[in-house]
N, CA, C and O of each residue as an XYZ file, in Angstrom:
888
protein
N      71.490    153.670     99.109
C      72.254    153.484    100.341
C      72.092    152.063    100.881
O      73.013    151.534    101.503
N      71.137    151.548    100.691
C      70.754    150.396    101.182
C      71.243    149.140    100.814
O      71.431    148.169    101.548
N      71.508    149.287     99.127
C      72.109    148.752     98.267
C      73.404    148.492     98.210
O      74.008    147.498     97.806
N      73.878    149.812     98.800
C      75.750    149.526     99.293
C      75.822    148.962    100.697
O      76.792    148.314    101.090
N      74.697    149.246    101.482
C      75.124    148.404    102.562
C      74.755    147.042    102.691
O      74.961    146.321    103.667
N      74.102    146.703    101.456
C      74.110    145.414    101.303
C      75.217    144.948    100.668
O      75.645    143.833    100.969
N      75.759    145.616     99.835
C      76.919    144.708     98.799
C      78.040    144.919     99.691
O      78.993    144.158     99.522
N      78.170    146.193    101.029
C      79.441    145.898    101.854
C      79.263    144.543    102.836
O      80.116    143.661    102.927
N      78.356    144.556    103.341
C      77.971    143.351    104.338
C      78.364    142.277    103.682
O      79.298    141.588    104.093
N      77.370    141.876    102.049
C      78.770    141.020    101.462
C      79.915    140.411    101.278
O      80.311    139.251    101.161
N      80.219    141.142    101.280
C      81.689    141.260    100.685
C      82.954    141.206    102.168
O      84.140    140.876    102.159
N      81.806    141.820    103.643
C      82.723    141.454    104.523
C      82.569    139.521    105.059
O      83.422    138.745    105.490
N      81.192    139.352    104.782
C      81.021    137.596    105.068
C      81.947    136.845    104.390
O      82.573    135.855    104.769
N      81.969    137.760    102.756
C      82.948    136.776    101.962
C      84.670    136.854    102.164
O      85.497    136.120    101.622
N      84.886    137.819    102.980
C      86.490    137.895    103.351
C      86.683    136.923    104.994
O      87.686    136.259    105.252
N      85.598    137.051    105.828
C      85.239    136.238    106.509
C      85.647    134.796    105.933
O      86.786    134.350    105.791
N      84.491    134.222    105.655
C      84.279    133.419    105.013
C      85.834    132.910    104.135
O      86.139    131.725    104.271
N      86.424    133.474    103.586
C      87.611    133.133    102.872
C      89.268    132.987    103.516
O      90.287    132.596    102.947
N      89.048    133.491    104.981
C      90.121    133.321    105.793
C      90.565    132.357    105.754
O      90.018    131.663    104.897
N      91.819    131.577    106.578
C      92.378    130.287    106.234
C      92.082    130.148    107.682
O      91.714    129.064    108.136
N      92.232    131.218    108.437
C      91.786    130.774    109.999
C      90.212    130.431    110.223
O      89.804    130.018    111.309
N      89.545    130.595    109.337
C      88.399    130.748    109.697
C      88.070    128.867    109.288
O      87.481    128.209    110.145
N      88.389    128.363    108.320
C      88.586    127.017    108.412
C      90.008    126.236    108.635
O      90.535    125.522    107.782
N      90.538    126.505    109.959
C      91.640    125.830    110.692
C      90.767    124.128    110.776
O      89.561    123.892    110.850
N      91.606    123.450    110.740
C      91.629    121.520    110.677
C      90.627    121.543    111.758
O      90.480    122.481    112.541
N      89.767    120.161    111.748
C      88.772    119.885    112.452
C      89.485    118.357    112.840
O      90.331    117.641    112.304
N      89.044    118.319    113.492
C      89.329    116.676    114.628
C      88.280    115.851    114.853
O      87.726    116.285    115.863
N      87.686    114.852    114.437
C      86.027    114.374    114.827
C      86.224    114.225    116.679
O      87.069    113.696    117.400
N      84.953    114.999    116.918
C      84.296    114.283    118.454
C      83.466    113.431    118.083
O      83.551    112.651    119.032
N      82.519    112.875    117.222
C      82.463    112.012    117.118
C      81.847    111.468    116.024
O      81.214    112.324    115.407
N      81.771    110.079    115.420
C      81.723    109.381    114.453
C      80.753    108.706    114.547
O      80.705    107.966    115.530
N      79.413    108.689    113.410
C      78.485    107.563    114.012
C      78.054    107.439    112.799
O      77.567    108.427    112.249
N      78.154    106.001    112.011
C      78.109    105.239    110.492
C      76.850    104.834    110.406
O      76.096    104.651    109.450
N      76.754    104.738    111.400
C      74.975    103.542    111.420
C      74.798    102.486    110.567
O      73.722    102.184    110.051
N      75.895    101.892    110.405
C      76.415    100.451    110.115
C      75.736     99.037    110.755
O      75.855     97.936    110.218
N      74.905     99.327    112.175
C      74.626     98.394    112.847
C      73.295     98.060    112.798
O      72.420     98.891    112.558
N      73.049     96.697    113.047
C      71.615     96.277    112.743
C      70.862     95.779    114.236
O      69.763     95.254    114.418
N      72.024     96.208    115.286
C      71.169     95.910    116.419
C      72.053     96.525    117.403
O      72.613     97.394    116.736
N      72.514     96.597    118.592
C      72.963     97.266    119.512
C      73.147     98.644    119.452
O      72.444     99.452    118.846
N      74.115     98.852    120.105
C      74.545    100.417    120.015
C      74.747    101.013    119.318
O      75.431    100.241    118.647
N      74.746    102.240    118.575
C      75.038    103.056    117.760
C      76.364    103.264    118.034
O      76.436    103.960    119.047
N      77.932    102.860    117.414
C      78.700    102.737    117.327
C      79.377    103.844    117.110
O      79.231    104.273    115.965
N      80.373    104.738    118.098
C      80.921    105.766    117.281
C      82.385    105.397    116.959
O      83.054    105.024    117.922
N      82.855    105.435    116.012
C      84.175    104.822    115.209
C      85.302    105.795    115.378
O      86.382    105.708    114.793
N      84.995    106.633    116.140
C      85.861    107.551    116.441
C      86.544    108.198    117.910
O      87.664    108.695    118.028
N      85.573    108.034    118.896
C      85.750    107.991    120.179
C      85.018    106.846    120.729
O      84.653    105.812    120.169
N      84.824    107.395    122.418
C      83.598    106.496    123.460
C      82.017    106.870    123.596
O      81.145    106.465    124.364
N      82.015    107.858    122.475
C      80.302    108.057    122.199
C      79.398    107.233    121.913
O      78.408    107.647    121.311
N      79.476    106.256    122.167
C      77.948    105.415    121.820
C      76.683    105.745    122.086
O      76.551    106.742    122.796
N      75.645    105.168    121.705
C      74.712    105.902    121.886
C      74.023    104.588    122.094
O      74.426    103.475    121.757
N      72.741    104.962    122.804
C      71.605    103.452    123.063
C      70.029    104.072    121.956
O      69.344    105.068    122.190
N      69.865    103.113    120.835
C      68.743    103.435    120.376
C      67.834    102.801    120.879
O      67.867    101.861    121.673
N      66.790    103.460    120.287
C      65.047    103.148    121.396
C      64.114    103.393    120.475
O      63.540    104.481    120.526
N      63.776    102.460    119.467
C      62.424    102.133    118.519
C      63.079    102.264    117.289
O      62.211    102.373    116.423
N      64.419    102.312    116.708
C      64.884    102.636    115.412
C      65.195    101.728    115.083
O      66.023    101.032    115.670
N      64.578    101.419    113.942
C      65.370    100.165    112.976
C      66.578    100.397    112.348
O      66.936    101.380    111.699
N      67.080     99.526    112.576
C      68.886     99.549    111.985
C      68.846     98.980    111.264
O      68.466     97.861    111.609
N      69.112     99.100    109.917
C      68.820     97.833    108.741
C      70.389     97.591    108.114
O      70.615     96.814    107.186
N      71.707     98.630    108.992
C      72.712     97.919    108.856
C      73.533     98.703    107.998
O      74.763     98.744    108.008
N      72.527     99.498    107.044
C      73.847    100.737    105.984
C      72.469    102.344    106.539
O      72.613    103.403    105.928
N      71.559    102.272    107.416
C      70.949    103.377    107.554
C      70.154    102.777    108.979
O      70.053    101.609    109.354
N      69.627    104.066    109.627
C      68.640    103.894    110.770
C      67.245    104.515    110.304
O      67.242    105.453    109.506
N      66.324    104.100    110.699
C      65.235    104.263    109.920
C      64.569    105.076    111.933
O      64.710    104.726    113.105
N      63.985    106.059    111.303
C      63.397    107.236    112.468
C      61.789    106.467    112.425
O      61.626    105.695    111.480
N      60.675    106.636    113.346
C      59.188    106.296    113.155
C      58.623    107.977    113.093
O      57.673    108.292    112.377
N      59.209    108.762    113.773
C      58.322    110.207    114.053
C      57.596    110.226    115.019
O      56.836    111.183    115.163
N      57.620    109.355    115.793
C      57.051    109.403    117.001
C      57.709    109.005    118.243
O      57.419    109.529    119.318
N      58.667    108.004    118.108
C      58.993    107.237    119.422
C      60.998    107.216    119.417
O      61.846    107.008    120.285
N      61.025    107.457    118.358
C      62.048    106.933    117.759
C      63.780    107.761    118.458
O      63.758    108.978    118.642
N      64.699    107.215    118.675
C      65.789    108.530    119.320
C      66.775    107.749    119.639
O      66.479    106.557    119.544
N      67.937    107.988    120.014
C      69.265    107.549    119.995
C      69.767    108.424    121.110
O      70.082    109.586    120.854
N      69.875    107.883    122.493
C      70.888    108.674    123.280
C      72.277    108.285    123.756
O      72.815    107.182    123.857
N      72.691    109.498    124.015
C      74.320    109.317    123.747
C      74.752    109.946    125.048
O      74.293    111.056    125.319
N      75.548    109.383    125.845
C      75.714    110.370    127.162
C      77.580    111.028    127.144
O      78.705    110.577    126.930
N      77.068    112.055    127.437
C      78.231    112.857    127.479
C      79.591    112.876    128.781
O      80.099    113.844    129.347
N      79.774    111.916    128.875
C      80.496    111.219    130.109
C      81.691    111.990    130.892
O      81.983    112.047    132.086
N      82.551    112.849    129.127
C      83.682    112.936    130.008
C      83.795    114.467    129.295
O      84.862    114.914    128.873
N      82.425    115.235    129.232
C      82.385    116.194    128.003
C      82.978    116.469    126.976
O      83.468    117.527    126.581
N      82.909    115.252    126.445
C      83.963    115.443    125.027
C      83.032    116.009    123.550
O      83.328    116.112    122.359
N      82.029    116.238    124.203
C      80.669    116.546    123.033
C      80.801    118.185    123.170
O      80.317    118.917    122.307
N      81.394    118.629    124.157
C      81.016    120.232    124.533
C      82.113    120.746    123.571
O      83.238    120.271    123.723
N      81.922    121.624    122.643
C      82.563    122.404    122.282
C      83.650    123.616    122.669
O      84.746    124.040    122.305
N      82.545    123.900    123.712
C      83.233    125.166    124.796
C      83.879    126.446    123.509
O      83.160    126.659    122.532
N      84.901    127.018    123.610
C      84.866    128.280    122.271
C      85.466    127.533    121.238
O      85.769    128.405    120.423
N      85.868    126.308    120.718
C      85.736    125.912    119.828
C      84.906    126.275    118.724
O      83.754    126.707    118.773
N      85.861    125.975    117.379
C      84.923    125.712    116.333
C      84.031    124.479    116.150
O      84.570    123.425    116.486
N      82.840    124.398    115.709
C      82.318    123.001    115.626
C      81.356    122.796    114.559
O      80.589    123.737    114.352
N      81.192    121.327    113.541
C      80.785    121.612    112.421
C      79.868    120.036    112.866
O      80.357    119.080    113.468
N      78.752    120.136    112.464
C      77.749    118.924    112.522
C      77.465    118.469    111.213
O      76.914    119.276    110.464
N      77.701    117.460    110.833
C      77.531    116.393    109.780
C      76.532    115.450    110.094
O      76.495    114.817    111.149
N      75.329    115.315    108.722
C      74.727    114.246    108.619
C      73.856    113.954    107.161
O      73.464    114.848    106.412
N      73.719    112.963    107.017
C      73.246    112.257    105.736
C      71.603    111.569    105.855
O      71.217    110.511    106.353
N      70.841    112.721    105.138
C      69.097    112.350    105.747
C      68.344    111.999    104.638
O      68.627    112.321    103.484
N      67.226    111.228    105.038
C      66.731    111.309    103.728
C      64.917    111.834    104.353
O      64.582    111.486    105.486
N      64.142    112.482    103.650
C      62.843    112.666    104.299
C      61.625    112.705    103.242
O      61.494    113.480    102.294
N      60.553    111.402    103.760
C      59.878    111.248    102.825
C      58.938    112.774    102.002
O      58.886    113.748    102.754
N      58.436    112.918    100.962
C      58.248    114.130    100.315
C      56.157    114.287    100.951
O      55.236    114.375    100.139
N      56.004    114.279    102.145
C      54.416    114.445    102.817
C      55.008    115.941    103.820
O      55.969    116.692    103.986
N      53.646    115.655    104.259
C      53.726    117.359    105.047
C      54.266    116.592    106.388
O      54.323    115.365    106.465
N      54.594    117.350    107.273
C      55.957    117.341    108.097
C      54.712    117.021    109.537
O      53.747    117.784    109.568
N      54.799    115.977    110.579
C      54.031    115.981    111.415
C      54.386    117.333    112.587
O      53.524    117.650    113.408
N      55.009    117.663    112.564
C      55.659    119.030    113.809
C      56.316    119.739    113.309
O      56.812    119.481    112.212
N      56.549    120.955    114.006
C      57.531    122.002    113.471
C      58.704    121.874    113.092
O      59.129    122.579    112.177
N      59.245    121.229    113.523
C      60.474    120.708    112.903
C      61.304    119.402    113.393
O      61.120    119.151    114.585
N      62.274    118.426    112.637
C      62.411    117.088    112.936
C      63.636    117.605    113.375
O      64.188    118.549    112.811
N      64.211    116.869    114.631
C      65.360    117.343    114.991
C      66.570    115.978    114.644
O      66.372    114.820    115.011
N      67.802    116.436    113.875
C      68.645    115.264    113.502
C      69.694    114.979    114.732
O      70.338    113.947    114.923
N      69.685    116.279    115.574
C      71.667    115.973    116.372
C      71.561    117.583    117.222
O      71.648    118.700    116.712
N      71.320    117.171    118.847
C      71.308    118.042    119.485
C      71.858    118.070    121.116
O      71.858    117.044    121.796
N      72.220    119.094    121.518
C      73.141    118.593    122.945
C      72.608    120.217    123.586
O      73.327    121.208    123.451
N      71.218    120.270    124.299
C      71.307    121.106    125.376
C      69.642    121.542    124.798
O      69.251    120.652    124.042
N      68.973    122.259    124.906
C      67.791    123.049    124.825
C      67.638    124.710    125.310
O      68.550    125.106    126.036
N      66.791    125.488    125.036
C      66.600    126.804    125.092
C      67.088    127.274    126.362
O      67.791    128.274    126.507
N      66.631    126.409    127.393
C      66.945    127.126    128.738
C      67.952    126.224    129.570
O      67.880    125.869    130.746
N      68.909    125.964    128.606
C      70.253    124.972    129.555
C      71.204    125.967    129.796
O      71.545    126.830    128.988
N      71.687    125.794    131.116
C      73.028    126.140    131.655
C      73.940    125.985    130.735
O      74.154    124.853    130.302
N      74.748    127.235    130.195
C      76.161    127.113    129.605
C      75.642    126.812    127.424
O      76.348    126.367    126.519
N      74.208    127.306    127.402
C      74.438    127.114    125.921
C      73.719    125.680    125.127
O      73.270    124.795    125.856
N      73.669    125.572    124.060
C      73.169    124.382    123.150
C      73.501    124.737    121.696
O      73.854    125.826    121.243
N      73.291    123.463    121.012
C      73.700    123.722    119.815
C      72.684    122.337    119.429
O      72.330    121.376    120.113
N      72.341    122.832    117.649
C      71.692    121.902    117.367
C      71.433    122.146    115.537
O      71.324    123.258    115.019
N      71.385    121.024    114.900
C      70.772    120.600    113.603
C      69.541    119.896    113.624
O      69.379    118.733    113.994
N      68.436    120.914    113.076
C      67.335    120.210    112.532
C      66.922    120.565    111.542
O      67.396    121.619    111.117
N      65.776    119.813    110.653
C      64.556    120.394    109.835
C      63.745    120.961    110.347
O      63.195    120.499    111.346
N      63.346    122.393    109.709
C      62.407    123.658    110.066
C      61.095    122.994    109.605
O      61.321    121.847    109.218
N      60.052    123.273    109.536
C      59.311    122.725    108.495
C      58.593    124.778    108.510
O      58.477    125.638    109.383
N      58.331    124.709    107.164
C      57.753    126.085    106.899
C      56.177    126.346    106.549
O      55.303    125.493    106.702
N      56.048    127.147    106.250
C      54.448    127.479    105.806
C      53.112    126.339    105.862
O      52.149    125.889    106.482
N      54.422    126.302    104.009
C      53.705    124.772    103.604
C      54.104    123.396    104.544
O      55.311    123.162    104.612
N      53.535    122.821    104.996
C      53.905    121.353    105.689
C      55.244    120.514    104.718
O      56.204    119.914    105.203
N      54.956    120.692    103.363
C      55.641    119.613    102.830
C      56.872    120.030    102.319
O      57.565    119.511    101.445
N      57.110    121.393    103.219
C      58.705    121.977    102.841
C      59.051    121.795    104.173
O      58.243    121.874    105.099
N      60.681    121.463    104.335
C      61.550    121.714    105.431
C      62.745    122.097    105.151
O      63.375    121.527    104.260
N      63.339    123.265    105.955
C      64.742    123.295    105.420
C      65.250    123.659    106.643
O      64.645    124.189    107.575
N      67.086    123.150    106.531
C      67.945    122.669    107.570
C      67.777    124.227    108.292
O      67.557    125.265    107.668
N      67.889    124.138    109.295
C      68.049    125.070    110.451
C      69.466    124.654    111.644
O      69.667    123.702    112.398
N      70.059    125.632    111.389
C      71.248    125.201    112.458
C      71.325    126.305    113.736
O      71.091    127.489    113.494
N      71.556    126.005    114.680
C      71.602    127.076    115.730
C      72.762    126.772    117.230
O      73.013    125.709    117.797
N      73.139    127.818    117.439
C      74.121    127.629    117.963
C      74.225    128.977    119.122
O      74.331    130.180    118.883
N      74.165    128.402    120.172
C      74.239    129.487    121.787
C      75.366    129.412    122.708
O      75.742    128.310    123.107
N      75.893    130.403    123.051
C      76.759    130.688    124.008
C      76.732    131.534    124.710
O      75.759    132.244    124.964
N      77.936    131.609    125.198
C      78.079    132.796    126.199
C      77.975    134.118    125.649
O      78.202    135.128    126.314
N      77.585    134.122    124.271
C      77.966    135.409    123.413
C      76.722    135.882    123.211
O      76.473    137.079    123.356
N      75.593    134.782    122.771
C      74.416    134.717    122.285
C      74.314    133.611    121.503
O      75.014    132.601    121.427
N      72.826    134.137    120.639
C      72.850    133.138    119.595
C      72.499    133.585    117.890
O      71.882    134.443    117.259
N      73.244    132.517    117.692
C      73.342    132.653    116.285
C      72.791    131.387    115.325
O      73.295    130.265    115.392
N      71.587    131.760    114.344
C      71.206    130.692    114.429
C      70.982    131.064    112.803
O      71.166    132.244    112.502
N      70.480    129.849    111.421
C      70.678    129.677    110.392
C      69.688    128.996    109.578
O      69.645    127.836    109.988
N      68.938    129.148    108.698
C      68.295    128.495    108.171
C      68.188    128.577    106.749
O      67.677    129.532    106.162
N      68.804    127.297    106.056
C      69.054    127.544    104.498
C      67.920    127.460    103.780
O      66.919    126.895    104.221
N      67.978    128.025    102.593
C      66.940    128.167    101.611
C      66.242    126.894    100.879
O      65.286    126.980    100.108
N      66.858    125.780    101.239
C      66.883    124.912    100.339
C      65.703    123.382    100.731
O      65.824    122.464    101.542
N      65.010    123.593    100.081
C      63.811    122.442    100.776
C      64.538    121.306    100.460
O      65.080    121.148     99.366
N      64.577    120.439    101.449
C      64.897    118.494    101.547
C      63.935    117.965    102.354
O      64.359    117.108    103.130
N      62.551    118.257    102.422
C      61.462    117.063    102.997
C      60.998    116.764    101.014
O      60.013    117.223    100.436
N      61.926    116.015    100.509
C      61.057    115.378     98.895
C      61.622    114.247     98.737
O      62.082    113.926     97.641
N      61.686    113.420     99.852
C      62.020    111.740     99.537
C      63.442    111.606     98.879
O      63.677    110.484     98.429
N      64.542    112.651     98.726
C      65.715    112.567     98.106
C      66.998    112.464     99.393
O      66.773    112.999    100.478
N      68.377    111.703     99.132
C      69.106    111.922    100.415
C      69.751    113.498     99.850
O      69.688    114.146     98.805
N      70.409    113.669    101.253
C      70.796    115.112    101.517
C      72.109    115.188    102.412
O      72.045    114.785    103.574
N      72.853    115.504    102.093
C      73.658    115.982    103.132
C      74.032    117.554    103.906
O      74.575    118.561    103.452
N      73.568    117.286    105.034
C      73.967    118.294    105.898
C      74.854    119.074    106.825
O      75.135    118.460    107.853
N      75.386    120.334    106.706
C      76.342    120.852    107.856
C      75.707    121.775    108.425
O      74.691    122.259    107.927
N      76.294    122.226    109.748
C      75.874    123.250    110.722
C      76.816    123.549    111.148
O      77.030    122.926    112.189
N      78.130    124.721    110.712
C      79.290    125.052    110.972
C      79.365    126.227    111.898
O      78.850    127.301    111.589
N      79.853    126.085    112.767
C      80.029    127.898    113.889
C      81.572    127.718    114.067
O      82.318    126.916    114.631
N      81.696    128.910    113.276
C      83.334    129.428    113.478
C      83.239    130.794    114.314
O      82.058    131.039    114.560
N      84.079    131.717    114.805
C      84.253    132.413    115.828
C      83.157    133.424    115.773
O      82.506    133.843    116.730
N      83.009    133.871    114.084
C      82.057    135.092    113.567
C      81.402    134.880    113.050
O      80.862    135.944    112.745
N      80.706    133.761    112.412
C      79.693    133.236    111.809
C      79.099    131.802    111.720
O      79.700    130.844    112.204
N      78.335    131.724    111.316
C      77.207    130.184    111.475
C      77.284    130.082    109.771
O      77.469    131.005    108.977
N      77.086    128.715    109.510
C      76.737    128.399    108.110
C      76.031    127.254    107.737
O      76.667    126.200    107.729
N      74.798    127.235    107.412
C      73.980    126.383    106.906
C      74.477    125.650    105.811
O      75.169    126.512    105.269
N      74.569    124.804    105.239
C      75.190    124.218    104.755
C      74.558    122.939    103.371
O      75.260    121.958    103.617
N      73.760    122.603    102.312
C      73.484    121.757    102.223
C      73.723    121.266    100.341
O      73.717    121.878     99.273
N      73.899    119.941    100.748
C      75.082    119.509     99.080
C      75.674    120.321     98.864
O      75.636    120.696     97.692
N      76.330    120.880     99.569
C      77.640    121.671     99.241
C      77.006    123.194     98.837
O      77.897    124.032     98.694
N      75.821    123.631     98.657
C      75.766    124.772     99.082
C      75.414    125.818    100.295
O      74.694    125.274    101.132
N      75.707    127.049    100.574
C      75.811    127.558    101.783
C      75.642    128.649    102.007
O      76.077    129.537    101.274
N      75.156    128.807    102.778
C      74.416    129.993    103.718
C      74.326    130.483    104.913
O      73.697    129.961    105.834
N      75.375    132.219    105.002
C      75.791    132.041    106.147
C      75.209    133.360    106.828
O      74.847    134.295    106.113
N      75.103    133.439    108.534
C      74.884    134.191    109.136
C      76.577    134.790    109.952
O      77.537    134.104    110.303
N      76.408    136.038    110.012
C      77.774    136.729    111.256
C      77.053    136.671    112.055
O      75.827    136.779    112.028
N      78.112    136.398    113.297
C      77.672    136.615    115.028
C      78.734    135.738    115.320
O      79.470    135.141    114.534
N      78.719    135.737    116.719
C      79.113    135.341    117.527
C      78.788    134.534    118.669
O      78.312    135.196    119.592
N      78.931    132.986    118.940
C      77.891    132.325    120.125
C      78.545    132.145    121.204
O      78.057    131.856    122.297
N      80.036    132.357    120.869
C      80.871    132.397    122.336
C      81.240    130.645    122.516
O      81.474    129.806    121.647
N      81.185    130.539    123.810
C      81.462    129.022    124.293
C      79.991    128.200    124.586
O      78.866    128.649    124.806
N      80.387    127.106    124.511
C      78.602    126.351    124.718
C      79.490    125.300    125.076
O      80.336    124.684    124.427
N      78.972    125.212    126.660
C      79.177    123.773    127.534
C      78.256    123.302    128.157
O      78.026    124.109    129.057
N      77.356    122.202    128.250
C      75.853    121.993    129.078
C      76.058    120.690    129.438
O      76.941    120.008    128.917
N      75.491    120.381    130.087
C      75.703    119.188    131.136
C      74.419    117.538    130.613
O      74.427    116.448    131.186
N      73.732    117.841    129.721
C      72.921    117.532    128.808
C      73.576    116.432    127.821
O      74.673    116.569    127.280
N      72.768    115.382    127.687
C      73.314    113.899    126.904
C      73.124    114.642    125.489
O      72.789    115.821    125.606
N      73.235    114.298    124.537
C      73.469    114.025    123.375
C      72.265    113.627    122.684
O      72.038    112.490    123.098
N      71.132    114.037    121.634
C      69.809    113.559    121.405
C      69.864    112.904    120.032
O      69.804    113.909    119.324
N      69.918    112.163    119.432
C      69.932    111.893    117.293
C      68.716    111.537    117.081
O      68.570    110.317    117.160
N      67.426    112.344    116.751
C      66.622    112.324    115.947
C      65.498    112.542    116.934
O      64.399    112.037    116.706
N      65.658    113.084    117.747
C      64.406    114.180    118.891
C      65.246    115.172    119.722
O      66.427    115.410    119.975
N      64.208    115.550    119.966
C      64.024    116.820    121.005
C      64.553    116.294    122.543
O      65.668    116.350    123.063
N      63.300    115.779    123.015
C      63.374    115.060    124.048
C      62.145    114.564    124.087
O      61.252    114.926    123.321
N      61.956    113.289    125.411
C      61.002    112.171    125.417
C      59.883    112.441    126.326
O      58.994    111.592    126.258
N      59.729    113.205    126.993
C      59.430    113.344    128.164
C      58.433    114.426    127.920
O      58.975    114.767    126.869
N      57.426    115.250    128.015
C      56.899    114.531    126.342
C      57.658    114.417    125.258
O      58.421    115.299    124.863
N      57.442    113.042    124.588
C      58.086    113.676    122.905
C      57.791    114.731    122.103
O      56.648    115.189    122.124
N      58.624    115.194    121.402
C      58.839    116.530    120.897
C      60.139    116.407    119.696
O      61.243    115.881    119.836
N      59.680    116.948    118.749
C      60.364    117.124    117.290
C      61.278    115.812    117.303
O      62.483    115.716    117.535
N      60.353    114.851    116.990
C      61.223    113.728    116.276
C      61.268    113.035    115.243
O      60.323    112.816    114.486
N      62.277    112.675    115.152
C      62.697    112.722    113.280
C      61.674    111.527    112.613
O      61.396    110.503    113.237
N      61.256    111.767    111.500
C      61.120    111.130    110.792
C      61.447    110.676    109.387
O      61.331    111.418    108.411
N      61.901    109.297    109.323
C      63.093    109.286    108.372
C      64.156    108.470    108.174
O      64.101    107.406    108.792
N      65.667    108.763    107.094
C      66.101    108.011    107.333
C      67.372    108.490    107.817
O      67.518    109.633    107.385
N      68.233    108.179    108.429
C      70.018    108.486    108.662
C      71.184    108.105    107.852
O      71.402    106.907    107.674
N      71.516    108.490    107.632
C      73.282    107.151    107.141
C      74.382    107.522    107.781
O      75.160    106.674    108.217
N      74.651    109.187    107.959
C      75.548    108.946    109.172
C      75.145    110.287    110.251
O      73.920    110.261    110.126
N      75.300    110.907    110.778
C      75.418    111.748    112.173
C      77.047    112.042    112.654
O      77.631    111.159    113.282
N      77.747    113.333    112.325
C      79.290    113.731    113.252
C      79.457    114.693    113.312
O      79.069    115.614    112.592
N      80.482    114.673    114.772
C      80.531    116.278    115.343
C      82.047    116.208    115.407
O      82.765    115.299    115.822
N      82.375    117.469    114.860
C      83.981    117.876    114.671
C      84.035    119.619    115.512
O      83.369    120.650    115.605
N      85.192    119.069    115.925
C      85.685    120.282    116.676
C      86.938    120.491    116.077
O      87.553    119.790    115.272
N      87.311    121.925    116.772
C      88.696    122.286    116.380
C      89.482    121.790    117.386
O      88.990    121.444    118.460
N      91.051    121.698    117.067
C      92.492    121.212    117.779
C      92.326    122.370    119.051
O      93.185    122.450    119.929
């Protein structure tokens, strides 16, 4: 019995999953290359800029310390909020292959556990062992939360690319193109909260990245 209700659950993610509505066109909110070797973190796509604070920009990547290191981005005219949108987080990491200084490095986040109206966020988990991490995506609304964590270790000094997709009924972890998905539902997520690339927050510091970037983007639906 258990066995069929595993292979139905299946088989409903994968009709899910295979809808044409379920991946309707995405629009970037925003674009960030990390192209720059000194000022702002440039977004090439809207008015998201961001102000970094201890990251080296060496001009084709941003280099994280794990301690001090963060990029804020202020959310001016809420064009970062998803609200019931679909929304898919993109980024390109690389993480040296040692045990992980904190629970997990955070790459791209807009709100925390106890914000008004929801949060959403991409980070590295780090697990058991210190010198495994794997992507964790999570995503809160008015619905709840729905949150994701793929199988796939990337703390081994290799680059990686990452997604964190929430469509209406499911979340999907995402990494080199393979994927792993949770059903649910997170509803709308709007918070009043800047924009974080590669921490938690500063105040104390808390889960910050260590590492490297090449790019960071957030796409919404039309």
């Amino acid at each position: 019995m258990r066995r069929t209700a595993l292979l139905v659950a299946s088989v409903v993610v994968g009709m899910l999953i295979a809808s044409p509505a379920a991946w309707a066109a995405l629009v970037e909110a925003a674009n960030w290359q990390m192209d720059e070797t000194s000022g702002q973190m440039i977004d090439s796509s809207a008015n998201h800029n961001g102000s970094p604070t201890d990251v080296l920009q060496t001009g084709s990547t941003y280099r994280f310390n794990g301690s001090t290191s963060r990029v804020a981005v202020r959310d001016t005219n809420d064009g970062l909020d998803p609200l019931e949108k679909d929304i898919t987080l993109r980024a390109s990491v690389r993480v040296t292959d040692e045990p992980m200084d904190d629970d997990s490095y955070d790459i791209v986040r807009k709100g925390f556990v106890g914000s008004r109206g929801g949060d959403y966020k991409m980070e590295i988990k780090r697990g058991a062992n210190p010198t495994v991490g794997k992507l964790h995506c999570l995503f809160k609304g008015t619905e709840g939360k729905v949150d994701k964590v793929a199988r796939h270790d990337i703390v081994d000094g290799r680059w990686h690319t990452l997604e964190c997709i929430k469509r209406s009924n499911f979340v999907v972890a995402r990494v080199d193109g393979k994927s792993y998905t949770k059903t649910g539902s997170a509803g709308s997520i709007s918070n009043a909260k800047e924009v974080l690339v590669g921490a938690k927050k500063t105040n104390p510091f808390d889960d910050v990245f260590e590492g490297e970037m090449d790019f960071v983007s957030i796409d919404f639906s039309q």
